[in-house]
N, C-alpha and C positions, 0 to 999 in steps of 0.2 A: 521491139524498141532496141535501138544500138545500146551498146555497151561504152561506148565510147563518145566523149562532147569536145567539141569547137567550143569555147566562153570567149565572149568578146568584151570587153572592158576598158572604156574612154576614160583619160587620163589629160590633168589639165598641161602635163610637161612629162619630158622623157627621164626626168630624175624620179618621179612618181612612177612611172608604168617600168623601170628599171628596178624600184625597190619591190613593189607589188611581186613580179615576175621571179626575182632574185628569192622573194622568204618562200613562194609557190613552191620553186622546184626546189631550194634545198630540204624542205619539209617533205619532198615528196607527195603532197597535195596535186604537183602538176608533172609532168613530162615532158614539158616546151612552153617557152612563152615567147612570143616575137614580137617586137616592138613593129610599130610600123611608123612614120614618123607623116608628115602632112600632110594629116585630115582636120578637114575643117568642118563643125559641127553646127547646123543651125537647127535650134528649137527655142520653142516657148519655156520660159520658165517664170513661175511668178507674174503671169500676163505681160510679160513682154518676150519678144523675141530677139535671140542671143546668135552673135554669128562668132563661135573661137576656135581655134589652132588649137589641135588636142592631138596625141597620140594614142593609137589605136595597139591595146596589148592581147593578145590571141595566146587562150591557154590550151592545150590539150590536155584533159585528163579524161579518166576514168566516168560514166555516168555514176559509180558508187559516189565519186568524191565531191562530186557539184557541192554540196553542202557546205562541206570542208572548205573550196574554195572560194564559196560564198561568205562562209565567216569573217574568212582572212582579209578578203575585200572590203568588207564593211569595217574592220577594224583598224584595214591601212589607209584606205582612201581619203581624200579633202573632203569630197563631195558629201553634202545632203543628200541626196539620193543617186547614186553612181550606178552608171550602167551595166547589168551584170547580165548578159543573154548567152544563153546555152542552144547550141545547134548540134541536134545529133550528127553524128558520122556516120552515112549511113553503108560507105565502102570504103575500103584502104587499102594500100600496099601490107598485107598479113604480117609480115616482117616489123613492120613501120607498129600498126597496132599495137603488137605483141609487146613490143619495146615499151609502148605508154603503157601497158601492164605491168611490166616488169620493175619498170620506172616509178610508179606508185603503189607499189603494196605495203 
């Protein structure tokens, strides 16, 4: 299993996925957050289906810290149930890794 995760975290505006992103890496929780700005989101919610403009915030951290960053996300976010998916990394530029190590200890 990596050591390292991609979190991918939908966000209803860029002032949301900019504070999320912002407490992440000051706390050292995260190592990078990237906003990504117009994705459009369509799923079911509540038996209807929802089509909205969301920005897409991409954490890298550490696999120790998921948890951590899990908290912080259920504690920042609007959403009733906000997207929290974790994608191992399963290669990287060593350098690059090493930084999100160093980045959240």
């Amino acid at each position: 299993m990596s050591e390292h995760r991609i979190i991918l975290v939908t966000c209803p505006d860029r002032a949301t996925a900019a504070k999320i992103g912002s407490v992440l890496v000051e706390e050292k929780i995260a190592a990078c957050a990237n906003l990504v700005d117009g994705v459009t989101s369509i799923f079911r919610w509540k038996n209807e289906i929802h089509q909205d403009a969301e920005v897409l915030l991409m954490v890298k951290t550490r696999a120790a810290r998921f948890a951590d960053v899990e908290r912080r996300v259920l504690e920042l976010h609007p959403y009733e149930v906000p997207e929290i998916i974790a994608c191992d990394i399963t290669a990287g530029n060593l350098p690059y890794l090493n930084w999100i190590d160093e980045s959240t200890q």
